[in-house]
C-alpha positions as CSV (number, residue, x, y, z in Angstrom):
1,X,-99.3,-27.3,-54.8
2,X,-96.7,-28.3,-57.3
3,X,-95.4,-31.6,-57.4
4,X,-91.9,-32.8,-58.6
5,X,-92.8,-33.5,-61.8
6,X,-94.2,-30.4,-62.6
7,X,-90.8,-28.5,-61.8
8,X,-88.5,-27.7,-64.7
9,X,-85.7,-29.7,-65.2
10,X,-82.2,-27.9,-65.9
11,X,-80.6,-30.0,-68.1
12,X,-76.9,-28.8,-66.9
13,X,-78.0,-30.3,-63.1
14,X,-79.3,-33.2,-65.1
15,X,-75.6,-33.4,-67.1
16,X,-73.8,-33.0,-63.7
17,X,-75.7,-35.0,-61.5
18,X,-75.5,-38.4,-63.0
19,X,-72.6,-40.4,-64.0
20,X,-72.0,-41.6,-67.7
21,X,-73.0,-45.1,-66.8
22,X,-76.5,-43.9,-65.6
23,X,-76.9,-41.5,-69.2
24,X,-76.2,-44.4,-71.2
25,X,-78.6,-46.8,-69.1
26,X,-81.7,-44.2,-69.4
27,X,-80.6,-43.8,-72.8
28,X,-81.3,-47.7,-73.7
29,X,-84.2,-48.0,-71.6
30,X,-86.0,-45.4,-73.7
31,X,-85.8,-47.7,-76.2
32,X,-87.2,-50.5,-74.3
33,X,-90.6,-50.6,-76.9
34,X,-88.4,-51.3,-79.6
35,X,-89.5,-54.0,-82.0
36,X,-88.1,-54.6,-86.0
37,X,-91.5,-52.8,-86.8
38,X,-91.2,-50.2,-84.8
39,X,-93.0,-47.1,-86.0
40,X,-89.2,-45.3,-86.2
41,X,-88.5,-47.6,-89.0
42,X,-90.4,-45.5,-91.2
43,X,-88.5,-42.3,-90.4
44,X,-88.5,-39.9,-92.2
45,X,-92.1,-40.5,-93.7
46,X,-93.1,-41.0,-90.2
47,X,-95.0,-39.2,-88.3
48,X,-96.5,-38.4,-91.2
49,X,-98.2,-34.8,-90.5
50,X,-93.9,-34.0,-90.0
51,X,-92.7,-35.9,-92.9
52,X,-92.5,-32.6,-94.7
53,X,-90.4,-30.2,-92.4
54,X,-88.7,-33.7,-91.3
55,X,-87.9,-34.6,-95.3
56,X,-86.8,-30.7,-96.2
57,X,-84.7,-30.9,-93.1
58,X,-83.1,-33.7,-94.2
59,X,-82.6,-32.7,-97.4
60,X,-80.4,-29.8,-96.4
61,X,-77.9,-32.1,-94.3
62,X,-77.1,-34.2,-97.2
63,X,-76.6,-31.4,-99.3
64,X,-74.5,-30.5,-97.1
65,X,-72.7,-33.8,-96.5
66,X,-71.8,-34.1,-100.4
67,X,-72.0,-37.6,-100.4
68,X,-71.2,-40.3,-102.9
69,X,-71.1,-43.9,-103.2
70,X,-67.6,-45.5,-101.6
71,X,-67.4,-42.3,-98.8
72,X,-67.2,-44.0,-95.5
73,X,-70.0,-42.7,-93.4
74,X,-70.0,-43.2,-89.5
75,X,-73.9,-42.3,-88.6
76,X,-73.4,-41.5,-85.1
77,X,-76.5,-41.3,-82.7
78,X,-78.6,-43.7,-85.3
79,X,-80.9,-45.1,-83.6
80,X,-82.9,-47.7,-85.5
81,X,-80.1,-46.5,-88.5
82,X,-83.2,-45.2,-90.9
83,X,-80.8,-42.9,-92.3
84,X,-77.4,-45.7,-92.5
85,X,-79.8,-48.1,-93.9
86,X,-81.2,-45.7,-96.5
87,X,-76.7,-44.4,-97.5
88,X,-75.9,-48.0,-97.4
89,X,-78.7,-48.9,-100.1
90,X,-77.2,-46.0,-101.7
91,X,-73.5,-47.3,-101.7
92,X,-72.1,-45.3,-99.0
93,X,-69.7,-47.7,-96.8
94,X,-71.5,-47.2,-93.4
95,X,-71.1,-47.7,-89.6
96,X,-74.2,-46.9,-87.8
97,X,-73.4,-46.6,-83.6
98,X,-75.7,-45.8,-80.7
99,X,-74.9,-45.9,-76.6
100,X,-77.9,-47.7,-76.9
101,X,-77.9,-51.6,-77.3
102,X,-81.4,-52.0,-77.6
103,X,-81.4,-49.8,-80.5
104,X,-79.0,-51.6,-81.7
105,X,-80.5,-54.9,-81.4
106,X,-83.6,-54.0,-83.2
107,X,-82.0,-52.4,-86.0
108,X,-80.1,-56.1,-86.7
109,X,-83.2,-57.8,-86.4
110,X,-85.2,-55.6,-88.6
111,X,-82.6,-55.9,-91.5
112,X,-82.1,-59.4,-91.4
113,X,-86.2,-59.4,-91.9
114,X,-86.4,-56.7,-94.1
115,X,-83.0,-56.1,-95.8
116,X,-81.0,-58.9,-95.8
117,X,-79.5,-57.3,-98.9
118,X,-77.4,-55.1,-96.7
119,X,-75.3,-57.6,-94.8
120,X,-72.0,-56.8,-95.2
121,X,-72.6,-53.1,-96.1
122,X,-73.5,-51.6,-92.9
123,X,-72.5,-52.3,-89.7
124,X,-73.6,-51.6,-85.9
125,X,-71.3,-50.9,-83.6
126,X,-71.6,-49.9,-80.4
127,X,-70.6,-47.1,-78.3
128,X,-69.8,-46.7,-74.6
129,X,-70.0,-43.2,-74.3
130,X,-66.2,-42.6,-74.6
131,X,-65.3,-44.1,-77.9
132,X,-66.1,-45.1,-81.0
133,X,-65.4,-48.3,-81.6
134,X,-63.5,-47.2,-85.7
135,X,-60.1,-46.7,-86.2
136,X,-58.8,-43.2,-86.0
137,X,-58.5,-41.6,-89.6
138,X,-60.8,-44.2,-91.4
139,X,-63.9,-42.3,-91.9
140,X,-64.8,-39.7,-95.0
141,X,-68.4,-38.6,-93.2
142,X,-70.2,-38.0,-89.7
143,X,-73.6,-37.6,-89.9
144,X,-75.3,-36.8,-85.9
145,X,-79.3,-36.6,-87.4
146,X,-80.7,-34.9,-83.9
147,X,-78.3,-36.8,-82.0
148,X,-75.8,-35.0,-80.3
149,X,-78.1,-33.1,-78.1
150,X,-78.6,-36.3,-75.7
151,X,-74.5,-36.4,-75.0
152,X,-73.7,-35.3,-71.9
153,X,-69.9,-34.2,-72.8
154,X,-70.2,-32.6,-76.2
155,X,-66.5,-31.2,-76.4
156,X,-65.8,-35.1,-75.2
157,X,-67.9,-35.8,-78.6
158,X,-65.6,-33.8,-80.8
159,X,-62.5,-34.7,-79.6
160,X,-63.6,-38.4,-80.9
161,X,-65.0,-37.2,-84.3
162,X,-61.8,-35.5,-84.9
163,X,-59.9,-38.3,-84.0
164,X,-62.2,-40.9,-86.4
165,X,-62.5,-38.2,-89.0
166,X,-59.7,-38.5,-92.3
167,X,-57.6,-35.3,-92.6
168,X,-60.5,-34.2,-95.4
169,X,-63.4,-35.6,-93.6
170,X,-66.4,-33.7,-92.4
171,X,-69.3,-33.7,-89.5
172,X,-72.5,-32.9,-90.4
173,X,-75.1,-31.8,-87.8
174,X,-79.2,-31.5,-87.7
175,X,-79.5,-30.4,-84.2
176,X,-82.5,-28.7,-82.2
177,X,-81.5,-24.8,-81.1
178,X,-80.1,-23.0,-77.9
179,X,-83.4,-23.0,-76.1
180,X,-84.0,-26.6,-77.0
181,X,-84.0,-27.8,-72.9
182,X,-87.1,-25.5,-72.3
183,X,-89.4,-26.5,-74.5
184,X,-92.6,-28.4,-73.5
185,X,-91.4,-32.2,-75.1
186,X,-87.6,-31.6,-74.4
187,X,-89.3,-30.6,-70.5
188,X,-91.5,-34.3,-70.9
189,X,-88.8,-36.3,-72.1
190,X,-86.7,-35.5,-69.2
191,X,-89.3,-36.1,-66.5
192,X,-90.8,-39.3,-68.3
193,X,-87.6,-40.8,-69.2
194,X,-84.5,-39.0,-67.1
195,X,-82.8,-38.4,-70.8
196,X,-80.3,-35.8,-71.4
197,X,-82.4,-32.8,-73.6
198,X,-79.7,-30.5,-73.9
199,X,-79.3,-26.8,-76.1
200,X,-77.0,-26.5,-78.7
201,X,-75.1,-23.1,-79.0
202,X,-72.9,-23.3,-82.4
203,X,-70.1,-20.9,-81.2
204,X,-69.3,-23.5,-77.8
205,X,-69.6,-26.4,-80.5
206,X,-67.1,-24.3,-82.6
207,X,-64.6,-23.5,-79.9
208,X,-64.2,-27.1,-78.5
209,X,-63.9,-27.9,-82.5
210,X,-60.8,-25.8,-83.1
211,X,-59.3,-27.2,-80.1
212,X,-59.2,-30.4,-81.9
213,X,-57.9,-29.3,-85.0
214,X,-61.0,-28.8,-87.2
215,X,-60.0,-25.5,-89.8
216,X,-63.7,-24.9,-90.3
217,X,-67.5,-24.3,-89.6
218,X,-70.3,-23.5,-91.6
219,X,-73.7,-22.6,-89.9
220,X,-76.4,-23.3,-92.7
221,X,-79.6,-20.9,-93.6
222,X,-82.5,-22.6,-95.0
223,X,-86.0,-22.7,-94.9
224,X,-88.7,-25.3,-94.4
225,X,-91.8,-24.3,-95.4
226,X,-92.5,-23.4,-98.8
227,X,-94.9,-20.1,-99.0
228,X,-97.2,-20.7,-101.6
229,X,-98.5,-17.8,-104.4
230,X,-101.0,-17.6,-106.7
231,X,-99.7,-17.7,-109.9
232,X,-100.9,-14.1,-110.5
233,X,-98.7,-12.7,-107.6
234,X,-95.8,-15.1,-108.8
235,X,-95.7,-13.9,-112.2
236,X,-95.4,-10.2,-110.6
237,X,-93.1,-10.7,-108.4
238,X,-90.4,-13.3,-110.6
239,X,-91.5,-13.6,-114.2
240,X,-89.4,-10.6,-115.7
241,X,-86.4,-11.3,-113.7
242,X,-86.2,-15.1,-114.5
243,X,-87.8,-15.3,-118.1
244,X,-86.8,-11.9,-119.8
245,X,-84.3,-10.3,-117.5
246,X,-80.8,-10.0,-116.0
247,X,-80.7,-12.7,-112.6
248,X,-82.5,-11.5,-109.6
249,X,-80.1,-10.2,-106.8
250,X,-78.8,-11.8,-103.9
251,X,-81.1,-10.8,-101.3
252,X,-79.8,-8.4,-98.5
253,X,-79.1,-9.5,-95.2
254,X,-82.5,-9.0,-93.6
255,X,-84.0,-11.0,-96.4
256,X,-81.4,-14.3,-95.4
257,X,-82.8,-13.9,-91.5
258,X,-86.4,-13.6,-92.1
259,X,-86.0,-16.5,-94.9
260,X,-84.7,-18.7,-92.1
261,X,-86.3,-17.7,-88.8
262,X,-88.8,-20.3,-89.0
263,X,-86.5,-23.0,-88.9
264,X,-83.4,-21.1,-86.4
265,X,-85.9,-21.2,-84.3
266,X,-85.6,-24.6,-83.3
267,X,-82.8,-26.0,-85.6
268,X,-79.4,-25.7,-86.0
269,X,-77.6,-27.6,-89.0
270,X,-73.5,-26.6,-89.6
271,X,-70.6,-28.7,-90.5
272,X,-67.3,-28.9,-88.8
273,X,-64.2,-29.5,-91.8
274,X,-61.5,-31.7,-90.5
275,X,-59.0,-30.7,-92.8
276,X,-56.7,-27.5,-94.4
277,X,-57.7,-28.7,-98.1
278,X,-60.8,-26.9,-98.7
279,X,-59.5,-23.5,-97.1
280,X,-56.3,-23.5,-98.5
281,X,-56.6,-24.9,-101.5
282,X,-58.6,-24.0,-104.7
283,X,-61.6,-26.2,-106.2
284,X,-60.7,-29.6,-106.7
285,X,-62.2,-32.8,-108.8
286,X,-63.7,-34.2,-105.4
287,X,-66.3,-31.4,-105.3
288,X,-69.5,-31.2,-107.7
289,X,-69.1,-28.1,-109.3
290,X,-67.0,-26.6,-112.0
291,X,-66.2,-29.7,-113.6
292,X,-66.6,-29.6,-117.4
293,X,-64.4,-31.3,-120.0
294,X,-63.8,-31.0,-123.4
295,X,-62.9,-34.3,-125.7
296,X,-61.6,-34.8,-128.5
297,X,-61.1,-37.5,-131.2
298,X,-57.5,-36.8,-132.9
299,X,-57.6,-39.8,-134.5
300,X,-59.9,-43.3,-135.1
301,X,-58.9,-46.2,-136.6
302,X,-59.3,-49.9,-136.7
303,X,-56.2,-52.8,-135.6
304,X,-56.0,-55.7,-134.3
305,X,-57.0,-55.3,-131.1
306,X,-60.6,-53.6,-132.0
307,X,-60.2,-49.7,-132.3
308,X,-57.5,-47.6,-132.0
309,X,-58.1,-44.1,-130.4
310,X,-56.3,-41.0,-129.7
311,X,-57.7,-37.8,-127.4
312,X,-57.1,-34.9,-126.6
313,X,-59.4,-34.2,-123.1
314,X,-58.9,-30.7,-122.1
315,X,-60.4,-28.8,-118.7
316,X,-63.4,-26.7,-119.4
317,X,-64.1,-25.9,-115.6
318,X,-63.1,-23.6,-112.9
319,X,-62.1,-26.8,-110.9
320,X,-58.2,-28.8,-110.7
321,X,-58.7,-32.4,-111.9
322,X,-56.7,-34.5,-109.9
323,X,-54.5,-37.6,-110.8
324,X,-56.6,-40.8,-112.1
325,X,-56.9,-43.7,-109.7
326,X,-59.4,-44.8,-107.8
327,X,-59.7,-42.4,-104.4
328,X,-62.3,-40.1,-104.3
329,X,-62.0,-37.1,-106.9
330,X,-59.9,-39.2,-109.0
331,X,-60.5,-38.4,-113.0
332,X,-61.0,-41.0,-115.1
333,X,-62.1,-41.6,-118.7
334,X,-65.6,-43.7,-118.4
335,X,-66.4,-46.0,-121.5
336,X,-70.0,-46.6,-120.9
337,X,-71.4,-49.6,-123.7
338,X,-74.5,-48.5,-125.6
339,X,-76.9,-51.0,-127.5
340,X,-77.2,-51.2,-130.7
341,X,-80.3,-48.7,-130.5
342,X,-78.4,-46.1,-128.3
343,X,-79.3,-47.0,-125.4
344,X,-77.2,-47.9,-122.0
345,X,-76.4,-51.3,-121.6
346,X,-73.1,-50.6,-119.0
347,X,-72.5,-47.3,-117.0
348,X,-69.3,-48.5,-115.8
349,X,-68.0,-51.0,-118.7
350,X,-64.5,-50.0,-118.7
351,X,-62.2,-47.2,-117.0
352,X,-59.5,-45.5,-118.5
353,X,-56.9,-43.6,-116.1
354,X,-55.3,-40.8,-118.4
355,X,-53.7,-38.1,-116.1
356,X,-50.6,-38.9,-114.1
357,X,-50.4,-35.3,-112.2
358,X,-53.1,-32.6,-111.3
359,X,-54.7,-31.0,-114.7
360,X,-55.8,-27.6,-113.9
361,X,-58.4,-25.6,-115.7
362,X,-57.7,-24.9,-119.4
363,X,-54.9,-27.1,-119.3
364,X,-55.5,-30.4,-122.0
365,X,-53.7,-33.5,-122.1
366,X,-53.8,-36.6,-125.1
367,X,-54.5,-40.2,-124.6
368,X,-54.5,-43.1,-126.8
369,X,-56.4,-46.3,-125.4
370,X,-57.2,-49.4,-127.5
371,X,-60.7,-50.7,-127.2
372,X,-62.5,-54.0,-128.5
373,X,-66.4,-53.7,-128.7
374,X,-69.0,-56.2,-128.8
375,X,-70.0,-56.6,-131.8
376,X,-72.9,-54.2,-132.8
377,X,-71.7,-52.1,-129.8
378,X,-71.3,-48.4,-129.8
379,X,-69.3,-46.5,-127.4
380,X,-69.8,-43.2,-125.3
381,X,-67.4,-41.4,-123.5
382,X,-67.6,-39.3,-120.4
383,X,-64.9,-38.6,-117.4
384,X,-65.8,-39.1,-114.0
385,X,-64.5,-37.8,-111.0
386,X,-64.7,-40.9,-108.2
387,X,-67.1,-41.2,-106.0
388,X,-68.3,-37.5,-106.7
389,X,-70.3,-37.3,-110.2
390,X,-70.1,-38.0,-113.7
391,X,-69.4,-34.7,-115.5
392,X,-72.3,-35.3,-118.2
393,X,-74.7,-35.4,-115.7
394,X,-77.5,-33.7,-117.0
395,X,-76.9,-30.0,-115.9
396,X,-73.2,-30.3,-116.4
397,X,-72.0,-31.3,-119.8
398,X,-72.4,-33.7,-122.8
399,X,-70.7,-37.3,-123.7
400,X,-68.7,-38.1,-126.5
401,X,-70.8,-40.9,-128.3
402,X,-68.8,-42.9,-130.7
403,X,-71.0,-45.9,-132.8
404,X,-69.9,-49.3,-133.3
């Protein structure tokens, strides 16, 4: 004879039979064991036989977050914040939220033991289920890390990122799959703890998205697991494409889906985009890619002030340089101060904003800026698009190294 707990739970009775106030109660009382050492802490290194599905997993949201330091990041569903604490140490301006207050709690405790470093460069702030406590418009980044499968009104959800999100800004999911309620531990957690274990089915996600006014949504293919070769079969299958051929093709179709079955299986990771720009516009200065520069020296000379220099900075890429400030994508000239044996000695010693309107590729434009080094200094020069990347990163392009 079965008892209660052995019948399957539907999660949508679940959803329906409970108000909000109850959700968010269960919610916090799962997190009633809670200390500042809390195994969660160490996520994702923890548990450690998933550390490596949990790390590659991870991996492919923030690639597809393209974050930077300065982006304000509202880390929704965080938990113990493992993943604010770790943007914040990273310069990311973040607000990490939870229905839970417990959570919460423990998250302040353990950073004022562990990380007292961070005060004042991420805050908690807590959520009642309806809204987030940020101002509409004020934040660059949503990250929802296996979150937003425990809200009971997901379209509710949405409505409140698009309302937080700025006209650019961007959600990024890492979310269980459309059988997710089914499984064996969704099944347990539901029984044990009377929390909301719910599926995630992209194209109802995507529909109660463009209701709210976000333009786009990108449903990402990856896969976990690495399949390992001996080198014998690696070499035959790769070594004349890469090393003395043309590039390998792009795989067909069939290729993409058996490459990511393993992982659509049980996760889902997309991205809803907020705003027009990056449909109807062209690449832009506050993306990575196809930015390369060209500099330079017209002229170098010696006056009063130190050194006199004239440039011509021209754009190499296949990306629109936008005006110089200090928003994100901005292009500035970096001056970074070298030792007298070459080496750094300031990244960000001075800035130099140059363009006064939106360069686009092959376009150039001259500069003069005076400078006055310290003495034995040298000088190397570099632009930099804001909060996105230097453009001689390595990968990307050279700097312009001037001695002193």
């Amino acid at each position: 004879m079965s008892s209660a707990a052995d019948k399957p739970i539907d999660v949508r009775h679940l959803i329906a039979e409970l108000p909000l106030a109850e959700h968010a109660r269960r919610a916090d009382a799962s997190h009633a064991d809670l200390t500042p050492e809390h195994w969660s802490f160490r996520k994702p290194f923890a548990p450690l036989d998933k550390a490596g599905p949990n790390l590659m997993r991870l991996g492919a949201m923030l690639e597809a977050a393209d974050l930077s330091p300065g982006l304000r990041v509202l880390e929704f569903g965080c938990g113990v914040a493992w993943l604010g604490r770790e943007l914040a140490q990273a310069g990311c301006r973040v607000v990490a939220t939870d229905i839970a207050p417990r959570a919460l709690e423990a998250a302040a405790a353990h950073d004022a033991r562990y990380h007292p470093e961070l005060a004042g460069k991420l805050r908690y702030a807590p959520y009642d289920g309806i809204r987030l406590a940020v101002a509409s418009g004020s934040q660059d980044r949503i990250l929802c890390h296996e979150a937003f499968h425990h809200v009971p009104d997901q379209a509710a959800v949405i409505a409140e990122f698009a309302r937080v999100l700025a006209t650019d800004g961007s959600a990024i999911f890492m979310e269980p799959g459309p059988r997710h309620s089914g499984a064996a531990s969704s099944q347990a957690e539901m029984h044990r703890h009377g929390v909301i274990e719910n599926d995630i089915h992209v194209q109802a996600i995507w529909e109660a998205a463009q209701a709210q006014g976000f333009v786009r949504m990108e449903v990402g293919l990856f896969t976990v697991r690495p399949r390992m070769l001996p080198v014998a079969e690696f070499q035959a299958l790769y070594a004349h494409e890469f090393e003395r051929g043309p590039p390998p093709p792009r795989p067909a179709a069939d290729t993409y889906r058996e490459l990511a079955r393993p992982v659509l299986e049980g996760f889902r990771m997309f991205v809803l985009h907020r705003g027009a720009a990056a449909v109807d516009i062209g690449p832009d200065s506050r993306q990575r890619d196809g930015l390369v520069a060209g500099i330079q020296v017209l002229s170098l000379r010696p006056d009063a002030k130190g050194l006199d220099l004239l440039l011509r900075v021209e754009n190499q890429g296949s990306a629109d340089w936008l005006p110089s400030g200090a928003h994100r994508g901005a292009v500035n000239l970096g001056l970074l101060l070298l030792k007298p044996d070459g080496t750094l000695a300031d990244r960000n010693w001075r800035r130099h904003q140059f363009l006064k309107a939106p360069l686009p590729p092959g376009a150039s434009v001259e500069t003069r800026l005076q400078i006055a080094l310290p003495e034995g200094a040298a000088l190397s020069l570099d632009l930099v698009a804001e909060h996105v990347r230097w453009f001689g990163e390595p990968g990307f392009g050279r700097r312009l190294s001037l001695g002193g």
